[in-house]
C-alpha positions in Angstrom: 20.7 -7.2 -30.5 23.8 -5.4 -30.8 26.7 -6.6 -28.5 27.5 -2.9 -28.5 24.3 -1.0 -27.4 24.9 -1.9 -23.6 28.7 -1.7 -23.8 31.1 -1.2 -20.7 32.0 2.4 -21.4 30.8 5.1 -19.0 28.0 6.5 -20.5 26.9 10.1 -18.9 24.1 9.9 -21.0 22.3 7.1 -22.6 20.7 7.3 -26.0 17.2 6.6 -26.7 18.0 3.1 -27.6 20.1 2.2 -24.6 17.5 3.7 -22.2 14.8 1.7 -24.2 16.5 -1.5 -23.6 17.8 -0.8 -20.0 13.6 0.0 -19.1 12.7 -3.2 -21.0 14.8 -5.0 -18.7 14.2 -3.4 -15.3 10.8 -2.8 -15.7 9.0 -4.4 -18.1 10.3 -8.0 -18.6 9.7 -8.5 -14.3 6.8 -6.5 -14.5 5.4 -9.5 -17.5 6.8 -12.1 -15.7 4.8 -11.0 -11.8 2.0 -10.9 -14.0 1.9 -14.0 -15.5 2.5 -15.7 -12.3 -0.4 -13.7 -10.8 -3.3 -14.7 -13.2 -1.4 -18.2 -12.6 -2.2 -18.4 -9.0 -5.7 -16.7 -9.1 -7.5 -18.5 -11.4 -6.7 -15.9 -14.7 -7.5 -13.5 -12.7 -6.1 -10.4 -11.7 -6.0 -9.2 -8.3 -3.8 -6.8 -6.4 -1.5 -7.9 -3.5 -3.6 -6.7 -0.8 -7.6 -5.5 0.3 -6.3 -2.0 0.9 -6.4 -0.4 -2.9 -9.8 -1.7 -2.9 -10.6 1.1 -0.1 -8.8 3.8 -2.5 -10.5 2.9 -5.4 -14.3 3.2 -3.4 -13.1 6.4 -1.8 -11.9 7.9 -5.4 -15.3 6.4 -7.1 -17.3 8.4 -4.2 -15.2 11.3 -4.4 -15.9 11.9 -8.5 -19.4 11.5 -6.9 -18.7 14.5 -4.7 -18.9 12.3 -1.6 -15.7 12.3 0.6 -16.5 8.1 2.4 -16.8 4.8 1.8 -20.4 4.4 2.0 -22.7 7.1 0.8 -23.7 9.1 3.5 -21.3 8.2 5.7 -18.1 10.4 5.9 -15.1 8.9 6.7 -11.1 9.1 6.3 -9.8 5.6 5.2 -6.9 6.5 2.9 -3.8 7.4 5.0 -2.7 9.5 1.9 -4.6 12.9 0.8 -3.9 12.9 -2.9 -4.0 9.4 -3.7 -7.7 8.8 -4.0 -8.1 12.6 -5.4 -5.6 11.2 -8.4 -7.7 8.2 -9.0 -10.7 9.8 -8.6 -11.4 11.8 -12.1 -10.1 7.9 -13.7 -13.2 6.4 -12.4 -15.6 7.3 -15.4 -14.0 4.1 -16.9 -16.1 1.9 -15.7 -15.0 -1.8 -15.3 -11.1 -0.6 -16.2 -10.9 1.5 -13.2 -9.9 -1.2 -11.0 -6.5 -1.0 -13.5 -5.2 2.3 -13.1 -3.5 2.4 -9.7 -1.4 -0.1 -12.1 -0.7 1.4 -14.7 0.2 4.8 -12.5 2.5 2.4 -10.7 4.1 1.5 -14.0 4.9 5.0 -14.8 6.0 5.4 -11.7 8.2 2.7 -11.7 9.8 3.7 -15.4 10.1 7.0 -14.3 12.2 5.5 -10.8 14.4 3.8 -13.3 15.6 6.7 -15.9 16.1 8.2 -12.4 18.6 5.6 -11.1 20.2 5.3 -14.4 21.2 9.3 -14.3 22.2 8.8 -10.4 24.7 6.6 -11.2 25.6 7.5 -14.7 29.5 7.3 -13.5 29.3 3.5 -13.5 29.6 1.1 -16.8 26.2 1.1 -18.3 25.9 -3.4 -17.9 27.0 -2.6 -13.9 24.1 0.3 -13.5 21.6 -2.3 -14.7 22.5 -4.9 -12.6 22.8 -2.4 -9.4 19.4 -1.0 -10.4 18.0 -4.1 -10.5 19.5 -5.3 -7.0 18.4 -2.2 -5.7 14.8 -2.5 -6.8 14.8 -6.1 -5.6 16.1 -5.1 -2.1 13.5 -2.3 -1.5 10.7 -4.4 -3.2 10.0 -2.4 -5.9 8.5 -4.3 -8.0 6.3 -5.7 -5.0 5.2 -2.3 -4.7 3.6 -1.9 -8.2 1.3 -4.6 -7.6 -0.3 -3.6 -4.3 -2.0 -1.3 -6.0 -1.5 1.9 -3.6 0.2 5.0 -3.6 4.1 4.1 -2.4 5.6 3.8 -6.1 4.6 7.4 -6.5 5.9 8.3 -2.8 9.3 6.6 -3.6 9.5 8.1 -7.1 8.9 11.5 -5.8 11.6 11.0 -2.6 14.1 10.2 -5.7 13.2 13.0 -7.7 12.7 15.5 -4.5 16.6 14.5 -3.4 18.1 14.3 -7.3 19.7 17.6 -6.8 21.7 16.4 -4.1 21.9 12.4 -5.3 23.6 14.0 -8.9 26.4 16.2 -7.1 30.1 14.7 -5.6 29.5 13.8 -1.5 25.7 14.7 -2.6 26.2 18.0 -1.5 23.8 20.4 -3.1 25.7 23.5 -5.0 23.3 24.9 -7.0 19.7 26.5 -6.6 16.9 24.1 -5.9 14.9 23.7 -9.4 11.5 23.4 -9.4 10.8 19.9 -9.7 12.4 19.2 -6.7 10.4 21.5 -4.8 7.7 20.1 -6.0 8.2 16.8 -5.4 9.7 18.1 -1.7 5.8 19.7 -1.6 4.1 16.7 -2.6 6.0 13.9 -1.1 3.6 14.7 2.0 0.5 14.9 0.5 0.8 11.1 -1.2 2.3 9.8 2.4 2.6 11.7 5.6 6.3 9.6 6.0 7.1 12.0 3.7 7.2 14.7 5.7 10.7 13.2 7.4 12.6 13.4 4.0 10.9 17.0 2.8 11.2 19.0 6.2 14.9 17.8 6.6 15.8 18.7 3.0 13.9 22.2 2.9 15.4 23.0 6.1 18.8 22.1 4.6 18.5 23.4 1.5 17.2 27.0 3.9 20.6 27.0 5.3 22.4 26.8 2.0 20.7 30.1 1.3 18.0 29.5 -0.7 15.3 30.4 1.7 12.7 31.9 -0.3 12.0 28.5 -2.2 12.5 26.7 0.8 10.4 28.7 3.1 7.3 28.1 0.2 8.1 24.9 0.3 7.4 24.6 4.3 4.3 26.7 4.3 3.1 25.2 1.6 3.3 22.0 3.3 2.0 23.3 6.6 -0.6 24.9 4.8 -2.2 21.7 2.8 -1.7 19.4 5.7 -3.2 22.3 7.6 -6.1 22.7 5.2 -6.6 18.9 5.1 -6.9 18.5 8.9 -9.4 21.5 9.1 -11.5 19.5 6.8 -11.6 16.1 8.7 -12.4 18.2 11.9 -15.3 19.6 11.1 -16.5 16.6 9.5 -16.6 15.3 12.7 -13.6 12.9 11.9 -10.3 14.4 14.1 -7.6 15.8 12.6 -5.8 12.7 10.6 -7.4 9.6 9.0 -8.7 6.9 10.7 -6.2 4.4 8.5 -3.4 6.3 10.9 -5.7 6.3 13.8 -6.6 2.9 13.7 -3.1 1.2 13.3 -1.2 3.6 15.8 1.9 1.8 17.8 3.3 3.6 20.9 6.3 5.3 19.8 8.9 3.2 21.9 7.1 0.2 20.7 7.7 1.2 17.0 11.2 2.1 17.6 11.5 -1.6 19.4 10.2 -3.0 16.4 12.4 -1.1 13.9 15.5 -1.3 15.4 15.3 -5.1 15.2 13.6 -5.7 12.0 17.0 -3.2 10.5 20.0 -3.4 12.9 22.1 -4.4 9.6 20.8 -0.6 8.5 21.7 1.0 11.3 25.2 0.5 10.5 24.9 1.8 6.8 23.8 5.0 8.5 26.6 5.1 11.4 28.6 4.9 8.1 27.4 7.4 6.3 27.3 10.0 9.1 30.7 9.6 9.9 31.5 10.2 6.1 29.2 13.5 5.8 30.2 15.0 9.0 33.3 15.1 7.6 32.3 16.8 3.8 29.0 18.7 5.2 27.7 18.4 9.0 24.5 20.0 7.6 23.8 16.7 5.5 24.4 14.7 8.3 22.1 16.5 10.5 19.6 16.0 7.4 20.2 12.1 7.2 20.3 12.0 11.3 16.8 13.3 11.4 15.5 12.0 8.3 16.5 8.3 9.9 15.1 9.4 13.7 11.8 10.4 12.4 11.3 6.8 10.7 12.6 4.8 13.6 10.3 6.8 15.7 7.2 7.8 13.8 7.8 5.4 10.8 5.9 1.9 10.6 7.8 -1.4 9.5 5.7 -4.0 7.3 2.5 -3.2 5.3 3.9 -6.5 2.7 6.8 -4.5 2.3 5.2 -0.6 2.0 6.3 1.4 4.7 9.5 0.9 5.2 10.9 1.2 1.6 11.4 4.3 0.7 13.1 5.0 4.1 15.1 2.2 2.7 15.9 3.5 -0.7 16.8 7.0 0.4 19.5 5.5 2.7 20.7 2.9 -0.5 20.8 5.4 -3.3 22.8 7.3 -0.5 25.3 5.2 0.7 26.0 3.7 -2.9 26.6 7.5 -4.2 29.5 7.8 -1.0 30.7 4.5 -1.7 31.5 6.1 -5.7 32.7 8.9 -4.4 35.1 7.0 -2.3 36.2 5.5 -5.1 35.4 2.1 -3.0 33.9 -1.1 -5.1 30.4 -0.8 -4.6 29.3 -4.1 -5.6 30.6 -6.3 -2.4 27.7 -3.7 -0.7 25.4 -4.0 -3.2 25.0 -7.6 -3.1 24.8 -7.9 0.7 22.0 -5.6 0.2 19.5 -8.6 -0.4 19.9 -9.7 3.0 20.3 -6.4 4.9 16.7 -5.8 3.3 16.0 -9.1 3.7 11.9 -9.1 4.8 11.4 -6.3 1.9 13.8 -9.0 -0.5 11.6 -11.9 -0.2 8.2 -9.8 -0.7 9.5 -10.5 -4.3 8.7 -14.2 -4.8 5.9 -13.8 -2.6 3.6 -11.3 -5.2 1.8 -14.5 -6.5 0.8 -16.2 -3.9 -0.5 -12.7 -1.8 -2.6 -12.1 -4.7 -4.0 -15.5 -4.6 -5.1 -14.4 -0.5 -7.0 -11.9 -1.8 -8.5 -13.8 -4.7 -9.2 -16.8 -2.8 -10.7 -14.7 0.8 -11.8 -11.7 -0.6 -13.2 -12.3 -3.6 -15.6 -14.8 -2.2 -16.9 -12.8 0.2 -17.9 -10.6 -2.5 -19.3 -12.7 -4.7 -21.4 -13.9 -1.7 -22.2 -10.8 -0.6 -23.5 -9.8 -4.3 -25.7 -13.1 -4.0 -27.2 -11.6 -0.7 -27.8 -7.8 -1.8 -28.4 -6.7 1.4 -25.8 -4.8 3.6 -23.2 -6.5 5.5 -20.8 -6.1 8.2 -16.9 -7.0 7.5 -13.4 -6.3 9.3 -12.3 -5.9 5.7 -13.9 -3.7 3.9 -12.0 -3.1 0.4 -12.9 -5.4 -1.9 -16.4 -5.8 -0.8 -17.2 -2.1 -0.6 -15.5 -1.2 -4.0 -17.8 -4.6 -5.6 -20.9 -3.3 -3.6 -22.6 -1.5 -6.2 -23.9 1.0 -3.7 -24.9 -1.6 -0.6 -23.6 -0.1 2.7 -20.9 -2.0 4.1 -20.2 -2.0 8.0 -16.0 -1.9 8.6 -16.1 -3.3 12.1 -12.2 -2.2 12.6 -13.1 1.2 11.9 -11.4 2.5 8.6 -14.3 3.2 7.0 -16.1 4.3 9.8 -15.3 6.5 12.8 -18.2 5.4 15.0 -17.6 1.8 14.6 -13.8 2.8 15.2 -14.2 4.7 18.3 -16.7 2.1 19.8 -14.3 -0.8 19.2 -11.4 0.9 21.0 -13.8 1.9 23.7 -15.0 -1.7 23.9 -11.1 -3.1 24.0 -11.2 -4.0 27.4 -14.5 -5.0 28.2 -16.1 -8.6 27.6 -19.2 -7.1 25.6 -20.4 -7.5 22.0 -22.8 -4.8 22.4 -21.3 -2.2 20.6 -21.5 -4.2 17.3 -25.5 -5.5 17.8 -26.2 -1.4 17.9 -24.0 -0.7 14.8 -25.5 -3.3 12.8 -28.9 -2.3 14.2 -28.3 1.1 13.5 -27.4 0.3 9.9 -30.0 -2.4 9.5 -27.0 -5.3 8.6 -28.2 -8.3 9.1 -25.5 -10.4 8.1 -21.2 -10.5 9.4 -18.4 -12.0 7.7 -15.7 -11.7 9.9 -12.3 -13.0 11.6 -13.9 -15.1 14.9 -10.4 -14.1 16.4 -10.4 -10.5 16.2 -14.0 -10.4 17.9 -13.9 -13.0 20.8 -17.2 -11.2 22.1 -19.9 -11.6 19.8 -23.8 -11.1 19.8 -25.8 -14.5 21.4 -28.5 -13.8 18.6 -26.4 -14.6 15.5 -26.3 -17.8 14.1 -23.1 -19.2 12.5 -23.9 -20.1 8.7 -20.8 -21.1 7.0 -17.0 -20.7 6.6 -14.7 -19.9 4.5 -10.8 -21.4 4.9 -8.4 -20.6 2.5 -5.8 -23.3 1.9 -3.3 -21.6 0.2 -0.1 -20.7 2.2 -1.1 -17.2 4.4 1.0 -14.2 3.2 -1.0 -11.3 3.3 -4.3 -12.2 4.9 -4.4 -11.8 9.0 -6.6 -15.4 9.3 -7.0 -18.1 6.7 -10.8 -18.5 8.0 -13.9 -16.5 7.6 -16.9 -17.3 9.0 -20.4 -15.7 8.4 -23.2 -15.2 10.6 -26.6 -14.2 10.3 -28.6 -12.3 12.8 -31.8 -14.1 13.0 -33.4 -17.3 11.2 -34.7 -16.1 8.6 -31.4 -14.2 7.4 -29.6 -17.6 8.1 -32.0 -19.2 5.8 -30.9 -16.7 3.3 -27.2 -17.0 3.5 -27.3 -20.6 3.8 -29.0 -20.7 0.0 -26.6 -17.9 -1.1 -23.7 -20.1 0.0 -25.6 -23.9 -1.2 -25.9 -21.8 -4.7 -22.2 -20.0 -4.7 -21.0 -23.2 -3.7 -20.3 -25.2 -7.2 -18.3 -22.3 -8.0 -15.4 -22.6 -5.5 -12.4 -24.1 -6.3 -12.1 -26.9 -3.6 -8.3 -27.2 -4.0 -7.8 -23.3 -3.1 -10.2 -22.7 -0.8 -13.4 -25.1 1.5 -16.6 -23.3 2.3 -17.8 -24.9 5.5 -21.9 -24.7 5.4 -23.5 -25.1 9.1 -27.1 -23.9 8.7 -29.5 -26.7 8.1 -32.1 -27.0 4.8 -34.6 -25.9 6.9 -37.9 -25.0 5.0 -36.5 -25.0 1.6 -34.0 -22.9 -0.7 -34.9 -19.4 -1.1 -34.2 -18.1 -4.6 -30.4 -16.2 -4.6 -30.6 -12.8 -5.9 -28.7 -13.7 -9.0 -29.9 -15.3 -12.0 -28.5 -18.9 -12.7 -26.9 -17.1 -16.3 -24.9 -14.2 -13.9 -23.8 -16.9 -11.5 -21.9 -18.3 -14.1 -20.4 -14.6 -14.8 -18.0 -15.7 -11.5 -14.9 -16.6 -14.0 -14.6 -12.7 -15.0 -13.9 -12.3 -10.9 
């Protein structure tokens, strides 16, 4: 290579060679590298970081079939973001690569963060952007991101190219008309996470006072209007007026803040920092960043394996490192403490392997076993399993993927009484649980424990490492007990132990698979 195409000159504008290289080192060389360790850890397999794409991907699938649910049938709101499973959805006529594209849409996604990030801060030596770029990315877990599988490499993509106008000028003051990407992005931002909606409202309000309110006040209605549009629609499907994935994992707004405060105390200070800067060059900014960071603290969720928090996060960086320029101020003695301000969304970077190898190792079992069975079952995690169903209903227990089983166990929080899931499953004619004993202390006297399953890798993103599976009656137990005897060469013993309870009783009953598909497990 030549010494010269990533020399130390300020480069406004890189040529197509230097942006090549910079993307081949930010973006593809770690993105090779995660991978390799992935199919590593899982067998030669690949798996996303967490069960929750699973639940996109089976929403989009039903979707291209004109059916807004996981189970056919049975309407329901799952996906905390509108557009997500509406941009996977039309993808889904690929068959078998389906499962692919939320990564390769992440990819883009994460390219198109990185040409980005090397405008932003096109005023610094073009070997120094890399390296910031690539702190950065490491401290907000971007590259963590990509492999979850979910929607939060297009919302932090979008917040970059929504606040560009501002991130480009001197104290990020905006001083020229908003174009129309970035009220585009401003429009969407909400639509692919509702935490959008504390960097867009801010911003078009903002950008309103600078006297450009006829692109700002389309922005707002707009986003009133498809939010609007979108709760309308959940209503009179009978399903309230936001998903049930927000419903289901709401926190009591002091609680949250509790949380927050402590988990980014270090950030707090960054902020403090920056206020006192912009109320000095624009008070109007301020007030933008002010709200911007109350709405997160308040409304905002910490956690998700490093999702929810980060584009908060990057917002506030990108920010802070722009003032710090400005300043004239060395920006590196910041930069590098950034790794342990961010500290929990730092680590999520060594930790994409062995998260994958959860979901391999819990999740993809239960499918497989579930595919030997063919019959319906009843889960607390219902990704995987519902997007490997192949049209079998699946019962979510927790509730995203059904509102009646959702509003019966919040109903049921209080009270020592399993009832509530014996007239679900009876409803639904499941005859078979696999589920978290801990999460359901209360459980129906007619089911009879059949087997577990214990991972024994280290827990990253999994809530228990055992499973255990029930069957209703004796003559479902009989049946999982020779799905599991026949699933059971199959395991790898060193990952994860599948416990078998049932007795022989009166002899194996034939699995649904064929002896040549069981050995079709190595392409899971």
């Amino acid at each position: 290579m030549n010494n010269h195409v990533l020399d130390a000159e300020k480069t406004p504008f890189l040529s197509l060679r230097q942006e090549l290289i910079c993307h081949i080192l930010l973006v593809l060389i770690p993105f090779v590298l995660i991978s390799i360790l992935v199919m590593h850890f899982t067998d030669n397999h690949f798996i996303y970081t967490l069960d929750d794409p699973y639940i996109h991907l089976t929403l989009a699938k039903n979707i291209w079939h004109g059916f807004y649910g996981i189970n056919i049938g049975e309407v329901s709101a799952p996906s905390s973001s509108i557009l997500w499973p509406f941009l996977l959805s039309p993808f889904s006529i690929f068959g078998s690569y389906f499962e692919f594209v939320p990564l390769f849409i992440n990819l883009l996604c994460l390219a198109g963060l990185v040409h980005l990030l090397l405008l932003i801060f096109k005023d610094i030596p073009i070997k120094s952007r890399v390296l910031l770029i690539f702190i950065i990315l490491l401290s907000i877990n971007g590259y963590g991101l990509v492999f979850t599988g979910m929607e939060h490499n297009l919302q932090i993509f979008l917040i970059v190219l929504g606040v560009y106008p501002l991130y480009k000028e001197k104290w990020c003051i905006q001083t020229s008309a908003p174009p129309n990407y970035q009220m585009i992005a401003l429009v969407v931002l909400p639509m692919v996470r509702y935490e959008g909606l504390a960097i867009s409202i801010p911003i078009l309000c903002y950008l309103f006072y600078k006297g450009y309110r006829l692109k700002a006040s389309i922005g707002l209605i707009s986003i009133l209007f498809i939010l609007g549009l979108f709760s309308t629609f959940l209503y009179y499907q009978g399903l309230g007026l936001l998903p049930s994935s927000i419903t289901a994992k709401y926190i009591p707004i002091v609680s949250n803040l509790k949380v927050n405060v402590r988990q980014y105390i270090y950030l707090l200070l960054v902020i403090v920092a920056i206020e006192i800067i912009l109320w000095k060059k624009d008070p109007q900014l301020a007030l933008v960043v002010f709200f911007t960071s109350m709405l997160h603290f308040l409304f905002g969720h910490f956690g998700g394996f490093g999702r929810y928090e980060a584009y908060f996060v990057l917002f506030i960086v990108i920010l802070a490192v722009r003032l710090l320029i400005d300043l004239d101020l060395p920006i590196f003695p910041t930069v590098f403490a950034l790794p342990v301000i961010c500290y929990s969304l730092f680590l999520i970077n060594f930790l994409i392997p062995l998260a994958s190898a959860n979901i391999f190792y819990q999740q993809v079992q239960m499918a497989n076993i579930f595919r030997l069975l063919n019959d319906p079952v009843a889960v607390n995690d219902v990704g995987l399993i519902s997007f490997r169903s192949h049209g079998k209903y699946v019962l979510d227990l927790y509730g995203l993927g059904s509102t009646a089983s959702q509003k019966s166990r919040i109903a049921q929080l209080n009270r020592a009484s399993s009832d509530w899931i014996s007239d679900l499953m009876s409803k639904e004619n499941v005859k078979y649980a696999f589920i978290f004993d801990q999460w359901f202390p209360y459980k129906p006297s007619s089911w009879i424990k059949v087997g577990k399953l214990k991972v024994k890798v280290m827990r990253v993103v999994i809530t228990f490492a055992t499973v255990t599976m029930y069957a209703v009656d004796p003559i479902h137990a009989q049946k999982l007990f020779a799905a599991l005897k026949s699933y059971e060469p199959y395991i790898n013993k060193d990952k994860v132990e599948l416990i078998i309870y049932f007795g022989e009783g009166p002899g194996p009953v034939r699995p649904h698979l064929r002896k040549s598909e069981l050995h079709s497990w190595k392409r899971y």
